[in-house]
TITIKE-248519 format. One record per residue: x, y, z of N, C-alpha, C, O, CB in turn; residue in one letter. Coordinates in pm, whole numbers, plus 50000, padded with zeros to 5 digits. Glycine has a CB too. Example, Ala and Ser with C-alpha at 12.3 -4.5 7.8 and 13.67 -1.06 7.14 Angstrom:
PT    n.xx    n.yy    n.zz   ca.xx   ca.yy   ca.zz    c.xx    c.yy    c.zz    o.xx    o.yy    o.zz   cb.xx   cb.yy   cb.zz   residu
PT   51319   49431   50780   51230   49550   50780   51320   49670   50780   51424   49668   50846   51131   49553   50905        A
PT   51285   49775   50708   51367   49894   50714   51290   50003   50787   51341   50114   50804   51408   49940   50572        S
//
This chain:
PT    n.xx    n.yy    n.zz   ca.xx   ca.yy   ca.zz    c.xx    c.yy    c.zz    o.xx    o.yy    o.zz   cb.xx   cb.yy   cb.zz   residu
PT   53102   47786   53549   53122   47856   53424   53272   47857   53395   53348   47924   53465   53063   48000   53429        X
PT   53315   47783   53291   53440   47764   53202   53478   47876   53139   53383   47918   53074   53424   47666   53100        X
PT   53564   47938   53129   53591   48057   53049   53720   47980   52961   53737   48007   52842   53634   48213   53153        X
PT   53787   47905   53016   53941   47855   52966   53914   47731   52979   53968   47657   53061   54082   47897   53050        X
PT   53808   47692   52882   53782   47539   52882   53882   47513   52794   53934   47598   52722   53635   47480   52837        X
PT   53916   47374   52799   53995   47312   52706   53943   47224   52570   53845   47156   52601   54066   47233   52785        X
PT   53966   47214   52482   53900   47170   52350   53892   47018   52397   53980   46945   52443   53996   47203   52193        X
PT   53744   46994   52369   53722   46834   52396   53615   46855   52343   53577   46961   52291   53723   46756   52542        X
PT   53534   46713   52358   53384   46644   52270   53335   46675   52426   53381   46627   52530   53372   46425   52182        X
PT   53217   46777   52409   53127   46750   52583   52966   46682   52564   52889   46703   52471   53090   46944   52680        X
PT   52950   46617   52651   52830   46570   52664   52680   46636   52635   52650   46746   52681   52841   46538   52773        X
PT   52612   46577   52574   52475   46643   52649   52448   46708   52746   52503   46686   52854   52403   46580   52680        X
PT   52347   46811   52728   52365   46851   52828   52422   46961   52903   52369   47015   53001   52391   46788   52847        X
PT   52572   47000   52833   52586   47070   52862   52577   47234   52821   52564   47270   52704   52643   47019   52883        X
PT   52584   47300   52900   52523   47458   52866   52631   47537   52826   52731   47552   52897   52452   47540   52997        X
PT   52613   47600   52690   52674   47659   52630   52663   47819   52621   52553   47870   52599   52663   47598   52541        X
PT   52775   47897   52637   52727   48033   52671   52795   48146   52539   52913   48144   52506   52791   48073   52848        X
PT   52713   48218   52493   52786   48242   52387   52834   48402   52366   52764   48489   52418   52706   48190   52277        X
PT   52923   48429   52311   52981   48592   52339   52828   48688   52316   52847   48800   52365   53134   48651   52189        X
PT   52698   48677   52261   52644   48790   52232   52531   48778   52361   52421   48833   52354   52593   48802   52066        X
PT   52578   48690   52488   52523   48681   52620   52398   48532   52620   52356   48465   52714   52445   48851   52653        X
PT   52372   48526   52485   52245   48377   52475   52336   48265   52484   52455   48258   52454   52139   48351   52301        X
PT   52238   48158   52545   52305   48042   52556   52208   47896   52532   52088   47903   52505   52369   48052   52698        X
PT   52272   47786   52545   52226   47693   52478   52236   47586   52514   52358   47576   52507   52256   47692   52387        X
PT   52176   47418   52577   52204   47318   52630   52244   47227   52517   52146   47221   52443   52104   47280   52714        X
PT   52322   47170   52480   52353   47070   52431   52276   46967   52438   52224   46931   52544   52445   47048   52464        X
PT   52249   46877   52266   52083   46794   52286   52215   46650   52287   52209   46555   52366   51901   46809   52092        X
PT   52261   46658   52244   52372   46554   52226   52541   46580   52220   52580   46692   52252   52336   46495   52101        X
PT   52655   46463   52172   52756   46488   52220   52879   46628   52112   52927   46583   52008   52801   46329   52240        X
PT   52900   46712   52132   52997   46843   52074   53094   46810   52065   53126   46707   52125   53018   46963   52139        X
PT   53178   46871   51994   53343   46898   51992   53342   47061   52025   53312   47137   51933   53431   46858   51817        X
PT   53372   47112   52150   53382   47256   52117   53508   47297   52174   53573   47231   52255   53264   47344   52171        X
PT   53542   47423   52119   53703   47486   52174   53693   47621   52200   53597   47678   52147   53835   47477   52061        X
PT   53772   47691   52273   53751   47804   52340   53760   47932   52195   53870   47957   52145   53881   47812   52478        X
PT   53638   47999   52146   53718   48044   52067   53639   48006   51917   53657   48082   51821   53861   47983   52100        X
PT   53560   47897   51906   53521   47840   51799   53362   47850   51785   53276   47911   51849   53575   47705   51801        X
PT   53360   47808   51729   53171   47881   51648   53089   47743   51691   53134   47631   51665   53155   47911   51394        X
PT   52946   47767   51768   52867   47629   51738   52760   47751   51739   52759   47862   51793   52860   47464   51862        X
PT   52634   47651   51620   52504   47734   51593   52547   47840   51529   52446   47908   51518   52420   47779   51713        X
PT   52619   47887   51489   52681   47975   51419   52729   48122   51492   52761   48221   51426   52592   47991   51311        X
PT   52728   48118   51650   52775   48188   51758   52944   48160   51814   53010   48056   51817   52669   48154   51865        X
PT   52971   48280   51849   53120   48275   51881   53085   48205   52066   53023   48283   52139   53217   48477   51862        X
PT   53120   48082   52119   53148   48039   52197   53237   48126   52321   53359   48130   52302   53187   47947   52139        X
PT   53193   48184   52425   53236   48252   52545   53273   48189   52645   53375   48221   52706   53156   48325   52591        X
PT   53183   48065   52687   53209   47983   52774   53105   47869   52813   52985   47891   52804   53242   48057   52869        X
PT   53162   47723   52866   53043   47662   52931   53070   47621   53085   53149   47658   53173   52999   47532   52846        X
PT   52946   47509   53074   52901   47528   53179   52903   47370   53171   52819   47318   53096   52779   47625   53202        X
PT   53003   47276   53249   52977   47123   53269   52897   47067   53376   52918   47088   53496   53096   47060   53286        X
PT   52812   47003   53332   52706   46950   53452   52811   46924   53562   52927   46929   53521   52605   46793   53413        X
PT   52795   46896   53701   52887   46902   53806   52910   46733   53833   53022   46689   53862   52824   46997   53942        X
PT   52758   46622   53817   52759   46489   53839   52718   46421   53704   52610   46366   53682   52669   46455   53956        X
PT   52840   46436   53603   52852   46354   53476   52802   46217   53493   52722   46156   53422   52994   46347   53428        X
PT   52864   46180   53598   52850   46021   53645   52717   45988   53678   52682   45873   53649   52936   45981   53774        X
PT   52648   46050   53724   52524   45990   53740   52437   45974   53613   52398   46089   53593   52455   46066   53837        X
PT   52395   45909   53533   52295   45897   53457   52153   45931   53478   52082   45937   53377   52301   45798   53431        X
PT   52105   45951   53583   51969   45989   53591   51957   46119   53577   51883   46170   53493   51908   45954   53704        X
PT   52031   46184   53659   52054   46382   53645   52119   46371   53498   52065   46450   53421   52204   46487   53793        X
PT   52210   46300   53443   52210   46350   53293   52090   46289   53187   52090   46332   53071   52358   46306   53230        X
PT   51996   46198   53226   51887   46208   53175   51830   46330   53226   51846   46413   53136   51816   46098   53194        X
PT   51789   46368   53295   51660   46506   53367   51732   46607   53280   51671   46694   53218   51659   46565   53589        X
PT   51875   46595   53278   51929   46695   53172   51892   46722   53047   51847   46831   53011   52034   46674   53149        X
PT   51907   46642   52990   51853   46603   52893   51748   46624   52852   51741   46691   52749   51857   46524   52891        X
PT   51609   46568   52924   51485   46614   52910   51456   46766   52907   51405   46830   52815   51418   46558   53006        X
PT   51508   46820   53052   51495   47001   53040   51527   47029   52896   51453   47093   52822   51620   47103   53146        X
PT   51657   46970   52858   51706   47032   52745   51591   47049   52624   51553   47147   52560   51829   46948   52700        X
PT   51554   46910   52622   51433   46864   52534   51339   46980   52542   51319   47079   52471   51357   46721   52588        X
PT   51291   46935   52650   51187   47059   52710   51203   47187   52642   51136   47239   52553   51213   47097   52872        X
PT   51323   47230   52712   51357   47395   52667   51377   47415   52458   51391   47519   52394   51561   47441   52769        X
PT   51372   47323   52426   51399   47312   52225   51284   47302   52226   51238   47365   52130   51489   47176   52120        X
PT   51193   47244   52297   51052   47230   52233   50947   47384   52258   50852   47431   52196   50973   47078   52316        X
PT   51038   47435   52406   50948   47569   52418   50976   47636   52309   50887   47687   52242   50970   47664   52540        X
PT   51104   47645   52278   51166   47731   52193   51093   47715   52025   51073   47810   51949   51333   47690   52204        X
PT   51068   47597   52003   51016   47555   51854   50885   47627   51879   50829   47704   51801   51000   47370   51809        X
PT   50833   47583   52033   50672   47642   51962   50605   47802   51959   50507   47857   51909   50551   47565   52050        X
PT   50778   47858   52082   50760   48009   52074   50802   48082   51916   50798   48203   51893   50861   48074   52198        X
PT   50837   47986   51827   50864   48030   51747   50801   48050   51636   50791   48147   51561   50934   47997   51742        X
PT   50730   47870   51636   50605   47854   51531   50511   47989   51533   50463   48057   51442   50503   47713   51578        X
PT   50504   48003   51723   50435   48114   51687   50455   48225   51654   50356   48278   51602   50383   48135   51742        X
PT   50554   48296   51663   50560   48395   51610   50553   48405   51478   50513   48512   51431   50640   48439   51648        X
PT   50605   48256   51356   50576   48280   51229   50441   48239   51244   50433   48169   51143   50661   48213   51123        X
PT   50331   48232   51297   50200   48207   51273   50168   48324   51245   50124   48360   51135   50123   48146   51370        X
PT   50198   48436   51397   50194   48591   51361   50189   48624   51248   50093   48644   51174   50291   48663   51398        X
PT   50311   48632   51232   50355   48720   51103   50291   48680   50950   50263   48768   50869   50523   48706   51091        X
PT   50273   48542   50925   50234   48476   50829   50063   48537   50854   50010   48587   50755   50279   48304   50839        X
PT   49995   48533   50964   49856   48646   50987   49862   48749   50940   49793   48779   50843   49818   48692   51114        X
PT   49958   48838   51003   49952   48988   50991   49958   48989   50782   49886   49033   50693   50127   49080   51102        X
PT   50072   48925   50789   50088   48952   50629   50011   48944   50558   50017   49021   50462   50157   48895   50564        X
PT   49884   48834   50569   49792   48818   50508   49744   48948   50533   49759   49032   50445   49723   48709   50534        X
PT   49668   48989   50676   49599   49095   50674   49625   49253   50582   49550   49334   50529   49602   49108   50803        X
PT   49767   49242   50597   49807   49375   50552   49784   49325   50368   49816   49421   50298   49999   49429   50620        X
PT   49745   49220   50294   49771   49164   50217   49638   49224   50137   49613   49291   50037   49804   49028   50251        X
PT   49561   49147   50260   49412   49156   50218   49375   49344   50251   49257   49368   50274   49299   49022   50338        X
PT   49421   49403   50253   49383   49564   50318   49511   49657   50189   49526   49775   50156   49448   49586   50567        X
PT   49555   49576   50165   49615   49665   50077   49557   49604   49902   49608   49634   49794   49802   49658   50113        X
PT   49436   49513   49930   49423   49503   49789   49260   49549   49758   49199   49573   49653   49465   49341   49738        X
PT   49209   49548   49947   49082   49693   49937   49107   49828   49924   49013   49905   49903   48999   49714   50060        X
PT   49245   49877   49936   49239   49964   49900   49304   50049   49765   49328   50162   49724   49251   49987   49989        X
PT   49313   49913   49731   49367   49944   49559   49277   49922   49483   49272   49982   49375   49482   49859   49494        X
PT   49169   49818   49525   49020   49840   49482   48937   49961   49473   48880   50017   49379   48952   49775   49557        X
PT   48953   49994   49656   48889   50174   49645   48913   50245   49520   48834   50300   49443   48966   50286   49757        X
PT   49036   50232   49518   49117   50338   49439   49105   50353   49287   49100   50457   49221   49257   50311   49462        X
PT   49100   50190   49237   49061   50161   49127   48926   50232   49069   48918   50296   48965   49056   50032   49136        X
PT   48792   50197   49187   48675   50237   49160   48676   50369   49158   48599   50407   49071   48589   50191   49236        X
PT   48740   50477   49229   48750   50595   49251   48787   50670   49120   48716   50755   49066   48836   50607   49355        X
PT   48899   50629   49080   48977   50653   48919   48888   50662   48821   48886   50742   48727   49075   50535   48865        X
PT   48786   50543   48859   48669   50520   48716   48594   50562   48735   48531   50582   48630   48610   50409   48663        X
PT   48518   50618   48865   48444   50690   48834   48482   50852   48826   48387   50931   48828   48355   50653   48908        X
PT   48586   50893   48819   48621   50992   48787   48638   50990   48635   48585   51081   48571   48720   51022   48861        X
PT   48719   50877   48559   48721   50883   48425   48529   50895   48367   48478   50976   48290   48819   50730   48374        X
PT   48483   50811   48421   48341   50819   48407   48259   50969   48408   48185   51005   48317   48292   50736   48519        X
PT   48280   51026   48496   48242   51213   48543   48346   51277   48364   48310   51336   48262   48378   51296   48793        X
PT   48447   51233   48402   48530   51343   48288   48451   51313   48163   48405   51398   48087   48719   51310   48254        X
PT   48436   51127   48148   48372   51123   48010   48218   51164   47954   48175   51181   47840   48384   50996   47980        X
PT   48179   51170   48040   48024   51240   48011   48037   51413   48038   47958   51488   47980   47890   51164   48141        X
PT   48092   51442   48087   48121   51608   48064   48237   51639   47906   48271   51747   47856   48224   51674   48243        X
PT   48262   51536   47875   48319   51556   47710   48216   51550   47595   48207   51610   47488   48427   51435   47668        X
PT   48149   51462   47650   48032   51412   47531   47910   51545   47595   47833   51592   47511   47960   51184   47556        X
PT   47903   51577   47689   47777   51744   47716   47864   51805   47630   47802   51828   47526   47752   51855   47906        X
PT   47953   51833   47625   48006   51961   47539   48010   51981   47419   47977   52077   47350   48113   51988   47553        X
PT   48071   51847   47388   48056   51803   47237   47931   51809   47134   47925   51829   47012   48083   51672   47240        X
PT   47809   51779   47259   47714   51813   47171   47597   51928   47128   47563   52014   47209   47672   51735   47185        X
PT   47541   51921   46994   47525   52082   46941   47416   52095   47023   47365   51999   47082   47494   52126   46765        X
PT   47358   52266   47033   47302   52317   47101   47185   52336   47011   47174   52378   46896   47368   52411   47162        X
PT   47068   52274   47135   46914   52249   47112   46832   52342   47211   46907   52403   47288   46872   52085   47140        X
PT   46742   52360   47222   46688   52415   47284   46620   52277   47403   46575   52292   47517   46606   52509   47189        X
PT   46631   52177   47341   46613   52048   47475   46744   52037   47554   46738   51978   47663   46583   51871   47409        X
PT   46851   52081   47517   46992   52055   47575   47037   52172   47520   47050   52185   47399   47080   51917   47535        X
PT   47062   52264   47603   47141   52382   47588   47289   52377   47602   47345   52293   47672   47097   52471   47676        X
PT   47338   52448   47548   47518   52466   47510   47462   52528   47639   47352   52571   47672   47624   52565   47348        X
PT   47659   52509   47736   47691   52609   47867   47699   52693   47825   47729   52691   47705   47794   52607   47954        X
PT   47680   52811   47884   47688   52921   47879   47836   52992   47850   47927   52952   47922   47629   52947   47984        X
PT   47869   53092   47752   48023   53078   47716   48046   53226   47788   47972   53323   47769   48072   53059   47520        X
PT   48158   53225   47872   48215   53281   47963   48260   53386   47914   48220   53497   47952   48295   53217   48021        X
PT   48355   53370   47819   48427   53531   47763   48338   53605   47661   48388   53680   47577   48588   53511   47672        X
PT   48146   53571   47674   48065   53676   47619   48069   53611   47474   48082   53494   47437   48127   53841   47638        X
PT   48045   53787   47375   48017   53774   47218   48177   53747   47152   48258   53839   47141   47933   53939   47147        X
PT   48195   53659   47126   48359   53641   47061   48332   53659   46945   48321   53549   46891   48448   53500   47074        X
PT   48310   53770   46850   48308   53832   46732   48198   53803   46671   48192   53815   46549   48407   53808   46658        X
PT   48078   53753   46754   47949   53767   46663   47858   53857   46635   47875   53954   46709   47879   53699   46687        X
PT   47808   53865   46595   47696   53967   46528   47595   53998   46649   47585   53913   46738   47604   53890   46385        X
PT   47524   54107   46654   47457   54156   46810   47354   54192   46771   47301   54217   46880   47519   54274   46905        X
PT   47252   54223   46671   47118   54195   46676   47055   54204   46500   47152   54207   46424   47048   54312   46793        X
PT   46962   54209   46447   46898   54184   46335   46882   54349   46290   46889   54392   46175   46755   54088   46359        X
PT   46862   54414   46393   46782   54557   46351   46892   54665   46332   46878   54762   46257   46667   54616   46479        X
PT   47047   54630   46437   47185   54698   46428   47243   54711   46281   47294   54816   46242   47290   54615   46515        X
PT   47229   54568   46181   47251   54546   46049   47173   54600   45962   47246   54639   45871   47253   54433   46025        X
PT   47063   54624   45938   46973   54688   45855   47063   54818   45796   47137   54888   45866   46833   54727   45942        X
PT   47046   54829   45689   47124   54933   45621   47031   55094   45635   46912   55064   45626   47148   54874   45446        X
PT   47044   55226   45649   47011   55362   45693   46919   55360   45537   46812   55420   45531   47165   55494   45729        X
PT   46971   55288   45420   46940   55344   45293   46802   55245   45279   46706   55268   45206   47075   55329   45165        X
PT   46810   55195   45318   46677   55073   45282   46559   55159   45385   46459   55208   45333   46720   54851   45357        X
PT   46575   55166   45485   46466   55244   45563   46385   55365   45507   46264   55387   45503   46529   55295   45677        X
PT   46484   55430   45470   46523   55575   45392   46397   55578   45259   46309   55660   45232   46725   55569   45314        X
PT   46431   55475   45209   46368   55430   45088   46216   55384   45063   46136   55409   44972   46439   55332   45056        X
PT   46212   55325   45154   46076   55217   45245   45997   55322   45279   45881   55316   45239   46119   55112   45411        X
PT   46037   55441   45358   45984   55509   45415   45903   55641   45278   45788   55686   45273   46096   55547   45529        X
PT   45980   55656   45221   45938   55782   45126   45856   55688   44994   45773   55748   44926   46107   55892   45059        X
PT   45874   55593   44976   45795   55459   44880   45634   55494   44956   45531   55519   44893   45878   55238   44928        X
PT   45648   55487   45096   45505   55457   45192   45498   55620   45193   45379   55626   45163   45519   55355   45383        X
PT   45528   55726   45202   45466   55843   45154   45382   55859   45062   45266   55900   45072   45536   55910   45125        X
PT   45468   55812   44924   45390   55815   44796   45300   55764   44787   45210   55809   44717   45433   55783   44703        X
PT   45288   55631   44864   45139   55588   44831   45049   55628   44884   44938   55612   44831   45109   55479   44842        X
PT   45064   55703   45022   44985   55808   45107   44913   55904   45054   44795   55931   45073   45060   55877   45183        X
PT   45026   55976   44953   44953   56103   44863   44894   56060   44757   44831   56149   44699   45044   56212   44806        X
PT   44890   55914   44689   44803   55872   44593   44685   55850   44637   44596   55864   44554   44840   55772   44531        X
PT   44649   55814   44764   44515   55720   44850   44446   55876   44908   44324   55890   44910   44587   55571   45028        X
PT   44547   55996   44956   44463   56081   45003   44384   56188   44868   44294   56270   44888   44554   56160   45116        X
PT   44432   56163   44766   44376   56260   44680   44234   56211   44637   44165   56280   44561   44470   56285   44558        X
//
């Protein structure tokens, strides 16, 4: 591990370590400097394979490297597989329950609108008016209360007279 590497082009291969502790193999050849950005990470330090010279260990290098980009692609695919799932789900669950909600609304507008049209309409003896709560609101209270004292009065001594005509 390089901490005071010197600015050069490094090979494949090699492992790159970066200030926020992640790190990274090189798939091919870099320019990096102590200090400078690759992948869009501040560079901390690397790591030079130890037998450059051999070509076979910097092939196997290589391959791991391969290897390790390809775990990495497919740990990733999956996780947007996840999420691209979940979203749907939450997608599909938030448009049953705006459905619920919808149906719920209408049949409430539905309840309100037929209790407008009961009220609205006149009172039959097949469909009775509700019953009105605050009682007689200034109406009249029976047929026999109205009758005038003088009409009785009158009626009554009229039906005398004809009494004393029929008994004589």
């Amino acid at each position: 591990m390089d901490r005071n590497f010197a600015p050069n082009y490094y090979p494949a291969g090699t492992k790159v370590i970066f200030e926020d502790g992640t790190n990274n193999i090189l798939l091919s050849t870099h320019y990096l400097a102590p200090g400078y950005y690759h992948l869009g990470k501040k560079i901390l330090a690397i790591e030079i394979p130890n037998n450059t010279m051999n070509p076979m260990a910097e092939q196997r290098r290589i391959a791991q490297a391969g290897v390790e980009m390809g775990r990495r692609g497919a740990e990733m695919g999956r996780r947007a597989a996840e999420q691209a799932e979940r979203m749907a789900r939450e997608g599909i669950e938030r448009e049953e329950r705006m459905d619920r909600e919808r149906e719920a609304n209408a049949e409430a507008r539905l309840r309100e609108e037929r209790r407008r049209i009961e009220n609205a309409r006149p009172y039959d003896n097949n469909n009775p008016a509700p019953p009105n709560d605050q009682g007689r609101a200034g109406g009249r209270k029976s047929r026999r209360g109205r009758k005038s004292k003088k009409s009785r009065k009158t009626r009554r001594s009229m039906k005398r007279r004809s009494n004393r005509r029929t008994r004589r």
